[in-house]
C-alpha positions as CSV (number, residue, x, y, z in Angstrom):
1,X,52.7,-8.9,-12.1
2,X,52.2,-8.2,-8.3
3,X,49.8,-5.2,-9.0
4,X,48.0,-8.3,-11.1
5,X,48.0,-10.6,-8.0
6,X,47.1,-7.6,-5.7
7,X,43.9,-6.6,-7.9
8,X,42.7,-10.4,-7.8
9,X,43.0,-10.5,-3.9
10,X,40.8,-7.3,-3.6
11,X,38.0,-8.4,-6.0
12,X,38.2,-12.3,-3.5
13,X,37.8,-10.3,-0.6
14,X,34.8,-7.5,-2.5
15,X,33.3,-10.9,-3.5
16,X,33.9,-12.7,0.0
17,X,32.1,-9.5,2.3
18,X,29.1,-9.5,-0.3
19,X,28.3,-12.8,0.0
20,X,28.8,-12.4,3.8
21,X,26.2,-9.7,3.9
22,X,23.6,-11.4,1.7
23,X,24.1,-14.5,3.8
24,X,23.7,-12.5,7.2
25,X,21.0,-10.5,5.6
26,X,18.8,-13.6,4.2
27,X,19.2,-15.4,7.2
28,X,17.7,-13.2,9.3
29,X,14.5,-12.5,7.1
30,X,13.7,-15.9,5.9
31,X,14.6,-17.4,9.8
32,X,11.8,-15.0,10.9
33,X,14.0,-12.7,13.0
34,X,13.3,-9.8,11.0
35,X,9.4,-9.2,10.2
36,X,8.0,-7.9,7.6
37,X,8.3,-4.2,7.6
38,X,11.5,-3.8,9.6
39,X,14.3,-1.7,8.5
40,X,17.5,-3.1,7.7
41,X,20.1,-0.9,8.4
42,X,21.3,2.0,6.8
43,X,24.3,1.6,4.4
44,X,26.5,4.0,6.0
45,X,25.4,1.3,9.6
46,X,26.5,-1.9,7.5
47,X,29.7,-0.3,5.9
48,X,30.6,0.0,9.3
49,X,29.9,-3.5,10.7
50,X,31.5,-4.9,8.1
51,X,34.3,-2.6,7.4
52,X,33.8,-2.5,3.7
53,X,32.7,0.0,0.8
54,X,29.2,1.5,0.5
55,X,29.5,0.0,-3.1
56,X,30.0,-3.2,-1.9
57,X,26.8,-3.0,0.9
58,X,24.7,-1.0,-2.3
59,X,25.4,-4.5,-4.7
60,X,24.0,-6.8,-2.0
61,X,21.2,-4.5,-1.1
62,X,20.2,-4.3,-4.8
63,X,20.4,-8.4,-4.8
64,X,18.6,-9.1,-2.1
65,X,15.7,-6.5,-3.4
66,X,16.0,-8.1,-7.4
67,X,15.2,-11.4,-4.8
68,X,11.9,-9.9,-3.9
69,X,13.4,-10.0,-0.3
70,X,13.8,-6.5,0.5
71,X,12.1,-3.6,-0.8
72,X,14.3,-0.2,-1.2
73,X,12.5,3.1,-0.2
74,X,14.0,6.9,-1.0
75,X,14.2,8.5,2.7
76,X,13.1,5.7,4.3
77,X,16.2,3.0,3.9
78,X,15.4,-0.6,2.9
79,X,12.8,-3.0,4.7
80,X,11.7,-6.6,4.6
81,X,9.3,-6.6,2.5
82,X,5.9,-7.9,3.1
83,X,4.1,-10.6,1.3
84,X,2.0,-9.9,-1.5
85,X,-1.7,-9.1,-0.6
86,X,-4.7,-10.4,-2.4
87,X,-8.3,-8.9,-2.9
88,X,-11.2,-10.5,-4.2
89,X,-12.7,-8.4,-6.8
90,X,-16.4,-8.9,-6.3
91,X,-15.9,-8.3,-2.1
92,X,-16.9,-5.2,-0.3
93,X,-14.0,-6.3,2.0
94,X,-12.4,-4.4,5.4
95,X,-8.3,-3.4,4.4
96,X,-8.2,-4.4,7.9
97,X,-8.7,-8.0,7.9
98,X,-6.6,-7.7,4.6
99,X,-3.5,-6.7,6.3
100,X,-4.3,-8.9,9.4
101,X,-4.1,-11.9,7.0
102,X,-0.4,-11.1,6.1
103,X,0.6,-11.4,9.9
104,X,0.6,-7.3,10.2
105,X,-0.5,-4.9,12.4
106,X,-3.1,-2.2,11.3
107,X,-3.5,1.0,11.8
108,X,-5.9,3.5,10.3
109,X,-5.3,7.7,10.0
110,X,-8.2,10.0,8.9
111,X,-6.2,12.7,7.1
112,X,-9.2,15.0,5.2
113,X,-12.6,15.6,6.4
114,X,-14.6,17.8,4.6
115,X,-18.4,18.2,4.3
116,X,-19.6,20.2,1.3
117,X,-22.0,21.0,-1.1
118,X,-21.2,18.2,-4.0
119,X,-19.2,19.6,-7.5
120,X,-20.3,18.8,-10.8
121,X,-17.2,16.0,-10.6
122,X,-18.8,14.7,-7.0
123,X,-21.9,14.1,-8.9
124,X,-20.2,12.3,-11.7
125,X,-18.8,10.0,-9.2
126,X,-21.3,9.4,-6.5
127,X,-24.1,9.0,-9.9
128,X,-26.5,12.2,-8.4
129,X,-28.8,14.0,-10.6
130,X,-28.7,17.2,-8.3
131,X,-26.5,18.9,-6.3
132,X,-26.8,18.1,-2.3
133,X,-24.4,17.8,0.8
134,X,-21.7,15.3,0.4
135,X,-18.7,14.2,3.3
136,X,-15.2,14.1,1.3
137,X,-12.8,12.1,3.3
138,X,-8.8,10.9,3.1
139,X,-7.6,8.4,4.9
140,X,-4.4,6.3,4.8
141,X,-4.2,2.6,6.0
142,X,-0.6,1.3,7.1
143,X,0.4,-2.7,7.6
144,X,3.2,-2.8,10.5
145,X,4.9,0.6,9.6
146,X,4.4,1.5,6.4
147,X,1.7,2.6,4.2
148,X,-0.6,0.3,2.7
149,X,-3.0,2.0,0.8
150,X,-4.5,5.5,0.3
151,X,-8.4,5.6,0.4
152,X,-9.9,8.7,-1.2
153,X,-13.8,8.8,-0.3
154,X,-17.3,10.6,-0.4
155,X,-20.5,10.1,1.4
156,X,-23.9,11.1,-0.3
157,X,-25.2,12.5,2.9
158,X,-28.7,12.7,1.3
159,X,-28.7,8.9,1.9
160,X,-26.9,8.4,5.2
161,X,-27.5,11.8,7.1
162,X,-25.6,10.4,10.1
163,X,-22.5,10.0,8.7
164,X,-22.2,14.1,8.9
165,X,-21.9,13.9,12.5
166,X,-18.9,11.3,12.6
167,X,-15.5,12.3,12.9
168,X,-14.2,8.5,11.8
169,X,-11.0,9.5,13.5
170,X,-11.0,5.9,15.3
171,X,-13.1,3.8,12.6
172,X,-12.1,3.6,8.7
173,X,-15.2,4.7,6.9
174,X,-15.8,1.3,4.6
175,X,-16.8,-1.1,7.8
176,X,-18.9,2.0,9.2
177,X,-20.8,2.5,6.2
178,X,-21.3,-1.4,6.1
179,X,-22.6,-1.5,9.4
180,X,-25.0,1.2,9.2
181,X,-26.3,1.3,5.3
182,X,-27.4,-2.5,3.5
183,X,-25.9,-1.8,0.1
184,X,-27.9,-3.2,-2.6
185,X,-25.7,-2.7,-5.9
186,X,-21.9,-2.1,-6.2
187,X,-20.1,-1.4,-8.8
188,X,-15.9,-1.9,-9.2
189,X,-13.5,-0.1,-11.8
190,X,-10.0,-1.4,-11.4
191,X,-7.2,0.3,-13.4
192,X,-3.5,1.2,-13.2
193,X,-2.0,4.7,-12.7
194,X,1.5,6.3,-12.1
195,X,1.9,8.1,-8.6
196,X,1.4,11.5,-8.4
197,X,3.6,13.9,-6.1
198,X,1.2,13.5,-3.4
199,X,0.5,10.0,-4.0
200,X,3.9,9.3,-3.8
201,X,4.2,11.6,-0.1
202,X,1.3,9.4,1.7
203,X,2.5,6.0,0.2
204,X,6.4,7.1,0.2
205,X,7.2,5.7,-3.0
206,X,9.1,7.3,-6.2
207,X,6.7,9.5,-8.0
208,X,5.9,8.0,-11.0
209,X,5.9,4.2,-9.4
210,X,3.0,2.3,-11.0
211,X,-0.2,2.3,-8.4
212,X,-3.2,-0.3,-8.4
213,X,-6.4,1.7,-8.4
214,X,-10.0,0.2,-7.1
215,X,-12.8,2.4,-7.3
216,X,-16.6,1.4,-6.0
217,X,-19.4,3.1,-6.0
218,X,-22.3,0.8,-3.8
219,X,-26.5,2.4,-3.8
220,X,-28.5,1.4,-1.1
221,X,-32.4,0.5,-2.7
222,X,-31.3,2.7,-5.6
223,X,-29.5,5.6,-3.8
224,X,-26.1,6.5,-4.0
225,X,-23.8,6.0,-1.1
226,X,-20.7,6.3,-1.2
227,X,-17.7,6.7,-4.1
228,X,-15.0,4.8,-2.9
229,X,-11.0,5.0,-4.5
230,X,-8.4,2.4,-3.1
231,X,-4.9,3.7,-4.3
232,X,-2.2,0.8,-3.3
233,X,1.7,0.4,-4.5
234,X,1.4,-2.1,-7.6
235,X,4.0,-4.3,-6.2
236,X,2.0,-5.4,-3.3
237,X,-1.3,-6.0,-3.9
238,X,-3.0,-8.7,-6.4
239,X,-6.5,-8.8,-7.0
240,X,-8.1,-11.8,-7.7
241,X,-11.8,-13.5,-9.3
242,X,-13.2,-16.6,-9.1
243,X,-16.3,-17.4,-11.8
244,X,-18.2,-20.3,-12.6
245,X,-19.1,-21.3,-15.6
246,X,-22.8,-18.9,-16.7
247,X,-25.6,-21.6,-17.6
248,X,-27.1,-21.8,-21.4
């Protein structure tokens, strides 16, 4: 009978520190104290503050990120997680003013810059008839301290010679090209994908998480300019269209 009464006084006390930690935890994110994108603490840290189990700290963690409160990252620990982003569909839009809008600090990082003779698979993207020099480019946009989106772009340097001569270490190649090269035509493809190993590495998710993909391709009086792909973790961005009614 006592071992009884000694179990039931564990499981109060289990019960008591995880409703402790998801009340000390939620208060701090929703009163603001704790931003989007900052790290909570490591489990083996919180096991110690309170002085309970790591199984105990793990079941609130999990709570608070079924909440939509916290998002739980492999190597990285668990972070407030950001509100959800929203893209209009029809917009050639800057991912910097996107991530502003959330309250977030940008920062952009050139990773790739290559200038080649286009492939047969450069052509298919960029729409050339013939092969000609081409800028291949891989950048990676971050809101506050994590990554945002992967951008995976080429330049038809036939069309905008100029762009062979930037480094864009310090400017994002989309508001460049828009301040440079009046696009005439653009073209979206929007479409879901699975991360890759190397997808995974820049965005630090699981491989395997599902990814939104945007891909434009925008001519400037007929000539193609750029092929752009947007890769972005599903669970934070939305994409959204607004139509009117067509006439007739």
């Amino acid at each position: 009978m006592s071992l009884v009464e000694t179990d039931d006084v564990e499981s109060g006390e289990i019960l008591s520190l995880h409703q402790r930690i998801l009340s000390d935890i939620r208060e701090k994110i929703l009163s603001g104290a704790w931003a989007p994108g900052h790290r909570i603490p490591f489990e083996h840290e919180l096991t110690a503050q309170y002085n309970c189990s790591r199984m105990t700290v793990n079941k609130a963690l999990s709570q608070l990120a079924k909440a939509g409160l916290i998002e739980r990252r492999r190597r990285s620990g668990s972070f407030v997680r950001q509100p959800q982003s929203q893209a209009a569909v029809l917009e050639l839009h800057d991912i910097r003013i996107e991530v502003e809008a959330l309250g977030l600090p940008y920062r952009y990082e050139r990773l790739e810059r290559l200038k080649r003779r286009s492939s047969a698979e450069d052509r298919a993207l960029l729409g050339l008839s013939a092969p000609g020099p081409v800028l291949a480019l891989e950048s990676l946009h971050f809101a506050g301290e994590r990554p945002f989106a992967l951008e995976q772009r080429l330049i038809n340097l036939s069309a905008v010679t100029e762009a062979g001569e930037e480094e864009f270490l310090d400017i994002a190649p989309g508001p460049w090209l828009i301040g440079r090269v009046p696009w005439s035509e653009a073209e979206h493809r929007i479409r879901a994908m699975a991360a890759d190993e190397t997808i995974a590495d820049a965005l630090d998710i699981d491989p395997g998480a599902p990814c939104l993909v945007v891909e434009r391709r925008t001519w400037s009086a007929e000539h193609p300019v750029t092929h752009v792909r947007f890769i972005y973790p599903a669970e934070s961005h939305t994409l959204v269209a607004r139509f009117t009614p067509s006439q007739g």
